[in-house]
N, CA and C atoms as a LAMMPS dump frame, in Angstrom:
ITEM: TIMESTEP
0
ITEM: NUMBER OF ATOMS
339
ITEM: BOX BOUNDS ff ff ff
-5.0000000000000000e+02 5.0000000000000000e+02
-5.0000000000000000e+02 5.0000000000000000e+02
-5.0000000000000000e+02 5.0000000000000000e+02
ITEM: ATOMS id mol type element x y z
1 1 1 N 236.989 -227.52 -259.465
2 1 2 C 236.791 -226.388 -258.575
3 1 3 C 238.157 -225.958 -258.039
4 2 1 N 238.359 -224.892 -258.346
5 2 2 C 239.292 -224.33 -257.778
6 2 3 C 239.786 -224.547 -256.131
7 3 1 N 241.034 -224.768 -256.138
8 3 2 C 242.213 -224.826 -254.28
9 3 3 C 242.238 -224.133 -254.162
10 4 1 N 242.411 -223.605 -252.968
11 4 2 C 243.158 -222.172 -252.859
12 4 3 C 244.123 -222.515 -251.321
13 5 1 N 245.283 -221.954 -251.165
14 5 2 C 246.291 -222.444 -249.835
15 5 3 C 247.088 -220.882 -249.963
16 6 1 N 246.997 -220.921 -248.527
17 6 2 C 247.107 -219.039 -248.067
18 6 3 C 248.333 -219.673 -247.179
19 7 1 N 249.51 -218.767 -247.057
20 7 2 C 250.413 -218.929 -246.613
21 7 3 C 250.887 -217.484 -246.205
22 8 1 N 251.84 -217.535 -245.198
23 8 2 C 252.677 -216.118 -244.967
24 8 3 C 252.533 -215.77 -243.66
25 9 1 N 251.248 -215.876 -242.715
26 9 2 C 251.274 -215.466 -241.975
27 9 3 C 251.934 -215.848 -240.119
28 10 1 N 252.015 -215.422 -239.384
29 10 2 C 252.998 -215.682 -238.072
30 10 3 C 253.065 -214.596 -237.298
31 11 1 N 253.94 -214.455 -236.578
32 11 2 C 253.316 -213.146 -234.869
33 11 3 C 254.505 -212.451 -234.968
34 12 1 N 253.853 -211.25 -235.03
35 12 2 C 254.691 -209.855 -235.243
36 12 3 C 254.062 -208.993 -233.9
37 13 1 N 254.95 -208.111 -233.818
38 13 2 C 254.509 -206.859 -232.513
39 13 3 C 254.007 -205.981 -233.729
40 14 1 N 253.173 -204.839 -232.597
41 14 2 C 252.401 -203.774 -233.379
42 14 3 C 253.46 -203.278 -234.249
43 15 1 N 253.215 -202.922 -235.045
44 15 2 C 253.814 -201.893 -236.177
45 15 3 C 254.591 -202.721 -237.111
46 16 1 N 254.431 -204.132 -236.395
47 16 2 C 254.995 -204.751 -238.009
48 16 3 C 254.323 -204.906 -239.027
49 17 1 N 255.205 -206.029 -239.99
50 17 2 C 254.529 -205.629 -241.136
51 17 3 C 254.531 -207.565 -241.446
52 18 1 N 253.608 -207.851 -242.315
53 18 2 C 253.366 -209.203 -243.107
54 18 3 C 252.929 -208.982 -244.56
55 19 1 N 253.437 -210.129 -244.867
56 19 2 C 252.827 -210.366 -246.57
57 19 3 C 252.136 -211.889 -246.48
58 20 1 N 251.243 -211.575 -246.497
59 20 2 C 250.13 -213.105 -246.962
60 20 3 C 250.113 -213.065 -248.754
61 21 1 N 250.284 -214.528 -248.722
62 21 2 C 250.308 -215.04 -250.543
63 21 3 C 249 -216.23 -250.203
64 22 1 N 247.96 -216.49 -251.312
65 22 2 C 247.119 -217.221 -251.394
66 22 3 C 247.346 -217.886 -253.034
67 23 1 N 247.847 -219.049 -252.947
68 23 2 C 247.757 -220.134 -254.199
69 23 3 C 246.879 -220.59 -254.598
70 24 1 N 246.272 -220.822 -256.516
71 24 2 C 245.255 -221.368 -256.72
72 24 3 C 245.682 -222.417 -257.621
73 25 1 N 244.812 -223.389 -257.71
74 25 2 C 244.969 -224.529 -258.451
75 25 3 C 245.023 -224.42 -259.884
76 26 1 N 243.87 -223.27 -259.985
77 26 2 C 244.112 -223.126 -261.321
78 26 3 C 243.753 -221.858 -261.634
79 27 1 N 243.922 -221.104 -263.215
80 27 2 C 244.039 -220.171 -263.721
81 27 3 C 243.355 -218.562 -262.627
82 28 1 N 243.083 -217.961 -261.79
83 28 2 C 242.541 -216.947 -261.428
84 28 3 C 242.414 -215.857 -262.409
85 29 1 N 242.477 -215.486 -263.973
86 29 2 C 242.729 -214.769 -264.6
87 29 3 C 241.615 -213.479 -264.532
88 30 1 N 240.327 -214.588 -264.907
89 30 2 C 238.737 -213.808 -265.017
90 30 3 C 238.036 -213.8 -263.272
91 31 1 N 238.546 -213.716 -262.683
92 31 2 C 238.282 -213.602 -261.218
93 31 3 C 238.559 -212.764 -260.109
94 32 1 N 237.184 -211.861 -259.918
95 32 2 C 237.625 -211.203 -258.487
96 32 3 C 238.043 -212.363 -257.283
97 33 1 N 239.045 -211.343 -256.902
98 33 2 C 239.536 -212.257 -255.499
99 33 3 C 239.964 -211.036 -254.252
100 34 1 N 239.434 -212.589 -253.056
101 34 2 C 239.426 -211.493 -251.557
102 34 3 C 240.099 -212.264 -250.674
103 35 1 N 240.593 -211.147 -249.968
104 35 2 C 241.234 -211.956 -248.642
105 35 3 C 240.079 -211.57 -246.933
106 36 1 N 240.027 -212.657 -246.821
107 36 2 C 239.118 -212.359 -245.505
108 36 3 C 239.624 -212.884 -243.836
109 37 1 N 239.382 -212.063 -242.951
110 37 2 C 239.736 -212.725 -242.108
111 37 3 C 238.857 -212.999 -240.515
112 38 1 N 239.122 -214.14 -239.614
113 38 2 C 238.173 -214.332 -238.66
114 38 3 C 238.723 -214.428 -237.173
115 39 1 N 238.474 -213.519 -236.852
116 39 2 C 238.978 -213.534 -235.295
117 39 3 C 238.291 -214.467 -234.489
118 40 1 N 239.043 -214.548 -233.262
119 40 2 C 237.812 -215.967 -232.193
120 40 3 C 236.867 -215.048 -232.011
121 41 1 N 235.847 -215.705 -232.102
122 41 2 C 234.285 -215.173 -231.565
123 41 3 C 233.548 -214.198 -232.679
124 42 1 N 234.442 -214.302 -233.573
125 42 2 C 233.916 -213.064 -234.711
126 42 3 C 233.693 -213.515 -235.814
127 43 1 N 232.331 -212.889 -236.575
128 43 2 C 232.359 -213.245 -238.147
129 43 3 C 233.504 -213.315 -239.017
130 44 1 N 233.56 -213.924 -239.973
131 44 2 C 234.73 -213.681 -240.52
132 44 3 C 233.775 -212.415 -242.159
133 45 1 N 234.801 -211.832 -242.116
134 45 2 C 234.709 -210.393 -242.766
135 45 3 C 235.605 -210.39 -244.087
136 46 1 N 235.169 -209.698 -245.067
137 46 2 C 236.418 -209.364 -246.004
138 46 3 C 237.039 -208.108 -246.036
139 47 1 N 238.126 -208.17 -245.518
140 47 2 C 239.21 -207.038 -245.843
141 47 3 C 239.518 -206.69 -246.931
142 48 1 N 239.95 -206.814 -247.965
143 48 2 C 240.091 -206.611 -249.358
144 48 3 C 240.14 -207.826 -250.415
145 49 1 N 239.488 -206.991 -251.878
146 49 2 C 239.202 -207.45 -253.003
147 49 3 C 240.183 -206.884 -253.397
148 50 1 N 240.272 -207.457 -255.239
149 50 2 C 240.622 -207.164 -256.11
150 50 3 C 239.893 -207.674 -257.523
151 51 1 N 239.685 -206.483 -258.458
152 51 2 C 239.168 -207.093 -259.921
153 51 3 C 239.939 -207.792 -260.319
154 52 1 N 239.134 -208.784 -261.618
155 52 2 C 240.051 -209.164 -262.328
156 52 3 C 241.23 -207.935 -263.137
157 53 1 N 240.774 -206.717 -263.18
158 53 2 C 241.11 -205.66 -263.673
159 53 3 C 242.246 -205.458 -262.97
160 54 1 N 242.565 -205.54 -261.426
161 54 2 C 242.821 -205.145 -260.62
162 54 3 C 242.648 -203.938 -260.043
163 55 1 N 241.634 -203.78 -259.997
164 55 2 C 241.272 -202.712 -259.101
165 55 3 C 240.733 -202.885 -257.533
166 56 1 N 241.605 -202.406 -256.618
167 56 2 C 241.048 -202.927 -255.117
168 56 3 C 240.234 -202.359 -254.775
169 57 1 N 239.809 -203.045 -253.125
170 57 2 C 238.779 -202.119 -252.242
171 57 3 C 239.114 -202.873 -250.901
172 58 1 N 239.135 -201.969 -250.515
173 58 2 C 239.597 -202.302 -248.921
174 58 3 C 237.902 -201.862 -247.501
175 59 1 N 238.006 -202.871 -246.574
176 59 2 C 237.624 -202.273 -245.429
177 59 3 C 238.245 -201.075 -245.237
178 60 1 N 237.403 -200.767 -244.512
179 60 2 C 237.989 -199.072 -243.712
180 60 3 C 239.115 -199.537 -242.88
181 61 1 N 238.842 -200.319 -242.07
182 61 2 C 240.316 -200.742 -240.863
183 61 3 C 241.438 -201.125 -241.657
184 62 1 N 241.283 -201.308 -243.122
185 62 2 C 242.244 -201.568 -243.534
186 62 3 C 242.7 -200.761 -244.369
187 63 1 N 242.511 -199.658 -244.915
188 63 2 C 242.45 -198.69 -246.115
189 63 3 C 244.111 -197.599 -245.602
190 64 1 N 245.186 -197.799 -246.433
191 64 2 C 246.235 -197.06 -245.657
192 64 3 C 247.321 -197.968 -245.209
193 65 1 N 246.793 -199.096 -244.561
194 65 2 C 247.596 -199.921 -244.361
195 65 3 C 247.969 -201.546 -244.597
196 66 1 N 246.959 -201.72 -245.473
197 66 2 C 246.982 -203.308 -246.014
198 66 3 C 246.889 -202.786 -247.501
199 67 1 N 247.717 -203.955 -248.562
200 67 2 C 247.365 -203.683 -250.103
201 67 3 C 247.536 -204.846 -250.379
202 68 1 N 246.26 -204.876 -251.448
203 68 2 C 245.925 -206.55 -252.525
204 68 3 C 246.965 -206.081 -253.693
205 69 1 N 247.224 -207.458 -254.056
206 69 2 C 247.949 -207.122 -255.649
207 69 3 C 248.099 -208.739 -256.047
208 70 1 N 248.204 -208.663 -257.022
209 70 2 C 247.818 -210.664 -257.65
210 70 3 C 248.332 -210.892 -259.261
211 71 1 N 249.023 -211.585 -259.336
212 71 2 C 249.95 -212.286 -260.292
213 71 3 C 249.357 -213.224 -261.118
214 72 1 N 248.814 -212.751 -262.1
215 72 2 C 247.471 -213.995 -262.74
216 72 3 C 248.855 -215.414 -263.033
217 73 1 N 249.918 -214.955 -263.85
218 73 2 C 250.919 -215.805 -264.297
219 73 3 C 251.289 -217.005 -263.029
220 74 1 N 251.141 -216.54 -261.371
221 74 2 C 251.873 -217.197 -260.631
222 74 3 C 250.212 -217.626 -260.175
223 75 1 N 249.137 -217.693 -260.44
224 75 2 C 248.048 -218.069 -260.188
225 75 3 C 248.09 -217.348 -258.739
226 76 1 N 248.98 -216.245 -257.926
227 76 2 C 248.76 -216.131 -256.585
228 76 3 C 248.076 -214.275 -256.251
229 77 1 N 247.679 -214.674 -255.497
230 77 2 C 247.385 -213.136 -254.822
231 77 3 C 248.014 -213.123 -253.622
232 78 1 N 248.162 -211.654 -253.016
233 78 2 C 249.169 -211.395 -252.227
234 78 3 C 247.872 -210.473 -251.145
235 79 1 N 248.494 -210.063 -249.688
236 79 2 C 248.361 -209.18 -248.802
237 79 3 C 249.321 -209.123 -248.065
238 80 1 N 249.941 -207.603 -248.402
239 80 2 C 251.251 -207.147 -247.513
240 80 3 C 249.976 -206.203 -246.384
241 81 1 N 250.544 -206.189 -245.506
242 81 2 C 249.713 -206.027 -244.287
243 81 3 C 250.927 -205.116 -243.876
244 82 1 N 251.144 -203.866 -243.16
245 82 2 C 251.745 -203.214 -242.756
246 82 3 C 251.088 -202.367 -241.381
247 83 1 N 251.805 -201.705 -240.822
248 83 2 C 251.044 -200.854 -239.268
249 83 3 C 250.192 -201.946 -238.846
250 84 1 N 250.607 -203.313 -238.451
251 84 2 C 249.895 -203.894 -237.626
252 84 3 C 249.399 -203.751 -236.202
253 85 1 N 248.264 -203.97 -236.246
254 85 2 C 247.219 -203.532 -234.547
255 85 3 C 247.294 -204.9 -234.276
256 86 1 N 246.755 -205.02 -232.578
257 86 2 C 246.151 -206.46 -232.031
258 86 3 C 245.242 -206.939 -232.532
259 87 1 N 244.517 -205.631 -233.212
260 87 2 C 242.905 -206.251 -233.812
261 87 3 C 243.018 -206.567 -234.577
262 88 1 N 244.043 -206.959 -235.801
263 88 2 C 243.984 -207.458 -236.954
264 88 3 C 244.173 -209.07 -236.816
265 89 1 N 244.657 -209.219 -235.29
266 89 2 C 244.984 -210.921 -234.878
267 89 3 C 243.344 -211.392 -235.255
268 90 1 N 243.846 -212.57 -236.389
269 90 2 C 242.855 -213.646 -236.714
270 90 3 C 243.648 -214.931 -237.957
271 91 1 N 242.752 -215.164 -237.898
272 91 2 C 242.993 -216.172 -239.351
273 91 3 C 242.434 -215.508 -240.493
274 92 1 N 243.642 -215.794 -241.681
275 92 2 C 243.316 -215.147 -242.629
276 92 3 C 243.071 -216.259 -244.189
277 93 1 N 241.877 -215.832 -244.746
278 93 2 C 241.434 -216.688 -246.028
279 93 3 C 241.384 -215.793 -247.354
280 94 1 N 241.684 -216.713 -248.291
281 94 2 C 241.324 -215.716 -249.643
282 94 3 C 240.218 -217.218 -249.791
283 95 1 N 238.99 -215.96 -251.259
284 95 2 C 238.62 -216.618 -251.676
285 95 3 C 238.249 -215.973 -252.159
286 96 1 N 237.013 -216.144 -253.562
287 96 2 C 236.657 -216.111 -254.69
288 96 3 C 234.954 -215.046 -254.678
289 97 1 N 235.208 -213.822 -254.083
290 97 2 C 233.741 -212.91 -253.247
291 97 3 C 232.826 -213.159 -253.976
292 98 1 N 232.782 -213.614 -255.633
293 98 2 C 231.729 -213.402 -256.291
294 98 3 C 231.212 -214.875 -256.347
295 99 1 N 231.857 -215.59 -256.089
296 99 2 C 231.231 -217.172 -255.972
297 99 3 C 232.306 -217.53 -255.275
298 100 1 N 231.681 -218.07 -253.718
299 100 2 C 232.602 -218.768 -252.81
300 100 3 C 233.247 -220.247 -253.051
301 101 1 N 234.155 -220.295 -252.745
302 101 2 C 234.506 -221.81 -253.355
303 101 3 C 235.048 -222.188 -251.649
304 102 1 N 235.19 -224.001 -251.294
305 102 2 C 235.532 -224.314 -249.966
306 102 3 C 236.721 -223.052 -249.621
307 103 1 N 236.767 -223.12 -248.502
308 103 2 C 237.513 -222.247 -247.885
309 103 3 C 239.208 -223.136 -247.514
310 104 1 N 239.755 -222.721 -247.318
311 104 2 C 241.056 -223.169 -247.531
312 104 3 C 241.506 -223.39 -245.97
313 105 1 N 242.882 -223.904 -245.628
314 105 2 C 243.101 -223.658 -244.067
315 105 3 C 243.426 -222.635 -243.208
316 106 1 N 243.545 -221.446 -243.991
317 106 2 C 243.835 -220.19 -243.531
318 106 3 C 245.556 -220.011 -243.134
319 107 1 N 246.077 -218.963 -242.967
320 107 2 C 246.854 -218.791 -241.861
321 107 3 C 246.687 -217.76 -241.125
322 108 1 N 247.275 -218.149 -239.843
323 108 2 C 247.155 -217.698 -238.454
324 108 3 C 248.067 -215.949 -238.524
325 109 1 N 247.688 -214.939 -237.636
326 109 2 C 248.587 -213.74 -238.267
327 109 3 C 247.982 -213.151 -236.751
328 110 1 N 249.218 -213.295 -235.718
329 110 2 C 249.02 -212.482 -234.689
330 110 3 C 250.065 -211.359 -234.227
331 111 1 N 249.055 -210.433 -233.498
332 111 2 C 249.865 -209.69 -233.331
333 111 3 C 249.851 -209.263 -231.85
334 112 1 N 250.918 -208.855 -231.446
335 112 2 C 250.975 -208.529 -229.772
336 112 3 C 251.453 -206.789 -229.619
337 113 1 N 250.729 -205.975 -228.59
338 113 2 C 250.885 -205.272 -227.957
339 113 3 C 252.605 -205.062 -227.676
């Protein structure tokens, strides 16, 4: 069963910008993949996919200012996160939308006013 270990994220003021990378153990080639994220007290949600094709889809809160893109060769997927809000402060996960696999440790991605 596939790892997955999400890295990149840390505390920026509004309008910055982040790149989250999520590592897999093994091949992601034939696999949609998502990055999701969970604020305190909140469901955790998916912000964006990508096909194996690569073709994305974004939440609305995110459409404009976050983009998926994924490196089958480096087994990694990416989220550059740009025009950061407070509301995007949560923990952030990739994982596998069409069949969930354990969830990974996330990283943390805050942002301040």
């Amino acid at each position: 069963q596939v790892q997955l270990v999400e890295s990149g994220g840390g505390a920026v003021q509004a309008g910055g910008s982040l790149r989250l990378s999520c590592a897999a153990s093994r091949s992601i080639f034939g696999d949609t993949m998502g990055w999701y994220r969970q604020a305190p007290g909140k469901e955790r949600e998916r912000v964006a996919s990508i096909s194996s094709g690569g073709t994305p889809n974004y939440v609305d809160s995110a459409k404009g200012r976050f983009t998926i893109s994924r490196d089958n060769a480096k087994r990694t997927v990416y989220l550059q996160m740009n025009s950061l809000k407070p509301e995007d402060t949560a923990v952030y996960y990739c994982n596998l939308p069409l069949r969930l696999v354990p969830w990974g440790q996330g990283t943390q991605v805050t942002v301040s006013s």
